[in-house]
Every structure is written in structure tokens, then in C-alpha cells.
C-alpha positions as CSV (number, residue, x, y, z in Angstrom):
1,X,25.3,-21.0,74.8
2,X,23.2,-18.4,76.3
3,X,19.8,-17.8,75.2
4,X,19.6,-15.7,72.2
5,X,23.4,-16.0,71.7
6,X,24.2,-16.4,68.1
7,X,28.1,-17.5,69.1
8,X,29.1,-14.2,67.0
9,X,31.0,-10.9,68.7
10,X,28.1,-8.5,69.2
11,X,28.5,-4.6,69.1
12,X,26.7,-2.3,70.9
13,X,23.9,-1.2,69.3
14,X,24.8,2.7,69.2
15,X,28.2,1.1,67.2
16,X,25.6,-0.8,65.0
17,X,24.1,2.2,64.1
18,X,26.8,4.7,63.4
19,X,28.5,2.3,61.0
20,X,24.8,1.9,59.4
21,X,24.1,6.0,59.1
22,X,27.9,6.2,57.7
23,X,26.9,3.7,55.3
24,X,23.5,5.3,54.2
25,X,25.9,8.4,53.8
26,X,28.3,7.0,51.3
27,X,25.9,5.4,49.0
28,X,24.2,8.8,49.0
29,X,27.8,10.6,48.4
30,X,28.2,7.5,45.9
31,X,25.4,8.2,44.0
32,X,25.0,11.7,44.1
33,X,28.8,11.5,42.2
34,X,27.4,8.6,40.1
35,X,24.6,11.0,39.6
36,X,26.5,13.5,37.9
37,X,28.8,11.1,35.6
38,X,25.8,9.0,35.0
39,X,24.7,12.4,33.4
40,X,28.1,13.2,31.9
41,X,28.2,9.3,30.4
42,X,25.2,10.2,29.0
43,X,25.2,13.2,27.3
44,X,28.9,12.6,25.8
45,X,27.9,9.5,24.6
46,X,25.3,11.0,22.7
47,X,27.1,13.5,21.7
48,X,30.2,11.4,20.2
49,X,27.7,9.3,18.9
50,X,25.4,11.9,17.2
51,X,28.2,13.9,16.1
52,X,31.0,12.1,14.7
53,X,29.2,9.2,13.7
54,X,31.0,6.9,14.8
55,X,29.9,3.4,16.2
56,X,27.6,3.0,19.4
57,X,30.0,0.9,21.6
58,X,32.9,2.9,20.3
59,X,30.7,6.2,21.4
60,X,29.9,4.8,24.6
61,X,33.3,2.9,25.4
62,X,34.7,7.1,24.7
63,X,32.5,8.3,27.4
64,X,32.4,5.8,29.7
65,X,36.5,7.1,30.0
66,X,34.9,10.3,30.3
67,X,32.8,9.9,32.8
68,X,35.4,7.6,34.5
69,X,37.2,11.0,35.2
70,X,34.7,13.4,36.4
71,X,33.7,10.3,38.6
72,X,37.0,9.8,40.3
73,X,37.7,13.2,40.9
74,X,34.3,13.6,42.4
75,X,34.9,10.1,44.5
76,X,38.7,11.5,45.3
77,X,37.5,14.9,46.6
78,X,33.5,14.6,47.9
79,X,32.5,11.0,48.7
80,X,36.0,9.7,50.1
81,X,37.7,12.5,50.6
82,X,38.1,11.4,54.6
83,X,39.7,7.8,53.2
84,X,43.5,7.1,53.3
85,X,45.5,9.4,50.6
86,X,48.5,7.5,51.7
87,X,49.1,5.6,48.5
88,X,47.7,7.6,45.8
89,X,49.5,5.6,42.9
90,X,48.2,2.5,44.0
91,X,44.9,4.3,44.7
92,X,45.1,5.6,41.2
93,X,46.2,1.8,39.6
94,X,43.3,0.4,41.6
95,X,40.8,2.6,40.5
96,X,41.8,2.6,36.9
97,X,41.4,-1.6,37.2
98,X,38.0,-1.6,38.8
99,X,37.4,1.0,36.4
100,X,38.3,-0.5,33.4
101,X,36.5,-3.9,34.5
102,X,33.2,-1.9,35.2
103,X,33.7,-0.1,31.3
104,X,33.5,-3.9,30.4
105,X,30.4,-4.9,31.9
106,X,29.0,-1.2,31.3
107,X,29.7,-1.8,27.2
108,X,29.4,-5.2,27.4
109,X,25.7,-5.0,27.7
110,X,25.7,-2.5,25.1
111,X,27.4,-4.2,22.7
112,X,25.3,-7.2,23.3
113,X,22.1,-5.6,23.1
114,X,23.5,-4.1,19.4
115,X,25.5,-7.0,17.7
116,X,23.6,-10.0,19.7
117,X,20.2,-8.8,19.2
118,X,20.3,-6.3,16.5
119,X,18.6,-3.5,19.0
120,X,20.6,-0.1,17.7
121,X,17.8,2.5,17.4
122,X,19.4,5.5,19.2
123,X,16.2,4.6,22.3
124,X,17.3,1.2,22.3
125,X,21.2,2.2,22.7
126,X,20.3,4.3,26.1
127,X,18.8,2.1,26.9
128,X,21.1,-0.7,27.5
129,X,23.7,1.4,27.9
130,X,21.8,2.7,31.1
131,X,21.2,-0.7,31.7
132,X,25.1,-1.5,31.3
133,X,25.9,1.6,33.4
134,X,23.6,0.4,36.7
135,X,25.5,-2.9,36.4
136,X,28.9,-1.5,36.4
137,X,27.9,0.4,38.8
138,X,26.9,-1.8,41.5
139,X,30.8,-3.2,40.9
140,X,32.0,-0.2,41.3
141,X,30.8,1.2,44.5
142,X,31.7,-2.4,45.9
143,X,35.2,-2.8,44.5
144,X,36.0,1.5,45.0
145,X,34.7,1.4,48.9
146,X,37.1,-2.5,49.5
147,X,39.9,-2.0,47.3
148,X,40.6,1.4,46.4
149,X,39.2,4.2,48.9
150,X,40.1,2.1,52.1
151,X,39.0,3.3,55.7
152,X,41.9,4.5,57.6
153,X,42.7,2.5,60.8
154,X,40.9,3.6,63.6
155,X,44.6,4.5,65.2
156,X,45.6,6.7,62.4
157,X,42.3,8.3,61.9
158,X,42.1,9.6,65.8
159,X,46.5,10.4,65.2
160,X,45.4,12.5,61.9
161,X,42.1,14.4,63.6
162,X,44.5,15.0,67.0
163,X,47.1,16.7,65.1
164,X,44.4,18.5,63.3
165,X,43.5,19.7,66.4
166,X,46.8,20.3,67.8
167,X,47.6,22.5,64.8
168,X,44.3,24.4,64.8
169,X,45.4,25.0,68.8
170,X,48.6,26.3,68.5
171,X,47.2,28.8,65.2
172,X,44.6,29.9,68.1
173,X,47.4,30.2,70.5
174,X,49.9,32.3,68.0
175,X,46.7,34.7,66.9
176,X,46.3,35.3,71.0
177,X,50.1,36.0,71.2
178,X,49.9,38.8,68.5
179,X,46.7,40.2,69.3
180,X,48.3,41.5,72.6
């Protein structure tokens, strides 16, 4: 092998750094949704919790569904909203799995930290459930961007942004025609 050949496929370094700034801006679309239901997680939780009495992992298992929601709508509609919309139901099914499996780890913690170690003073309880919440988190962005809000194909994403075109074309054409 050549010098300084590491025997991998090497991509032009303009290619390198697209995919790397398209990266940066879906962890930022990521968390600025995960931002808000972090938010929405939090303040239901203490709400249920506060108001009806009932049990902290109960509470929190109640808004974590919540916030599960605003978070997929937001995901859906802001951070992947240029991902493949071909398959919602299994979109959907997906989502709800890696959902339900982060609600787990996110309440897990939670209901470790309370029946494990005794720690239910209502600081303690955000606590971990933050805590809880920033691990299911980090499975959630990993499993949503693999399994559930896939990249389109290169092929079909230049087909769907050329007949985007070729629409917007022949609107501009038919306004021309009538404007005569």
C-alpha cells in the first residue's frame, strides 16, 4: 500500500464535510426538539406528581408518554421532516419501540434512585429523572436517526427534489400563460 493509505474508500474531503455540517445540524434540530419535551417531561411530571399525588415513577412514566408526543411530532415535522415518509406505519411502530425502550431506561433510573436507594425528596426525583431522561436520550437520537427517520436514497431524494422542481416550473409556466 501507498504511503498514508489506510486500505479504506476515502471521500473527498468537501463530501467529508457536508455529511459532518448535516450532522452538527441534526443533533441541533435533535436537541432543540428534545429541548422542548425535555421541558414538557418536566413540568407534567411535576405537575401529575404534585397534583394528583400519585407515585413518582407512575408521575414520570405519565409524562414521559407525554413528552413522547410533542417529541415525535416535533421529530416528524422540524428535525426529519426531509427523511423518507414512505412507510409511516412502520415509522410510527418504530418510533413507538425505541420509544417505549428509552421510557424504560428514562424511569428506570428513576425508579432505582427511589426504591433502591430511598432518594424521593421532590429535588432528588428531578434529579434522576433528568438523569434518566439524558440517558434515554442518547438511545433515542441513535435508534430514531438508524431505524426510524431513515435517509432517503440518494436516487429518490434527487427524483423527489426534480419533480419538485418540475412542478414549481410548470406553476411558473401556467401563471405566464394567464398573465397574457
Amino acid at each position: 500500500m501507498g504511503s498514508g493509505s489506510t486500505g479504506l474508500k476515502s471521500k473527498p474531503p468537501g463530501a467529508m464535510r457536508r455529511q459532518f455540517d448535516q450532522l452538527i445540524r441534526e443533533i441541533a434540530k435533535f436537541g432543540a426538539v428534545g429541548g422542548a419535551g425535555l421541558l414538557v417531561n418536566l413540568l407534567v411530571f411535576n405537575l401529575v406528581r404534585h397534583a394528583t399525588g400519585l407515585q413518582v415513577v407512575r408521575a414520570s412514566v405519565i409524562a414521559t408518554v407525554v413528552a413522547i408526543v410533542f417529541n415525535y411530532i416535533g421529530f416528524r415535522y422540524f428535525t426529519y421532516r426531509d427523511r423518507d415518509k414512505s412507510g409511516s406505519t412502520r415509522e410510527v411502530s418504530l418510533f413507538l419501540l425505541f420509544s417505549a425502550a428509552g421510557l424504560v431506561i428514562e424511569n428506570g433510573v428513576l425508579y432505582i434512585a427511589t426504591y433502591g436507594f430511598g432518594w424521593d425528596t421532590p429535588l432528588q426525583s428531578n434529579i434522576f429523572k433528568f438523569l434518566g431522561i439524558g440517558l434515554g436520550t442518547l438511545f433515542r437520537f441513535w435508534s430514531y436517526r438508524s431505524w426510524v427517520f431513515r435517509t432517503l436514497p440518494a436516487g429518490e431524494a434527487v427524483a423527489g427534489a426534480e419533480s419538485i422542481l418540475e412542478a414549481a416550473e410548470r406553476q411558473r409556466r401556467q401563471g405566464q400563460r394567464v398573465n397574457r
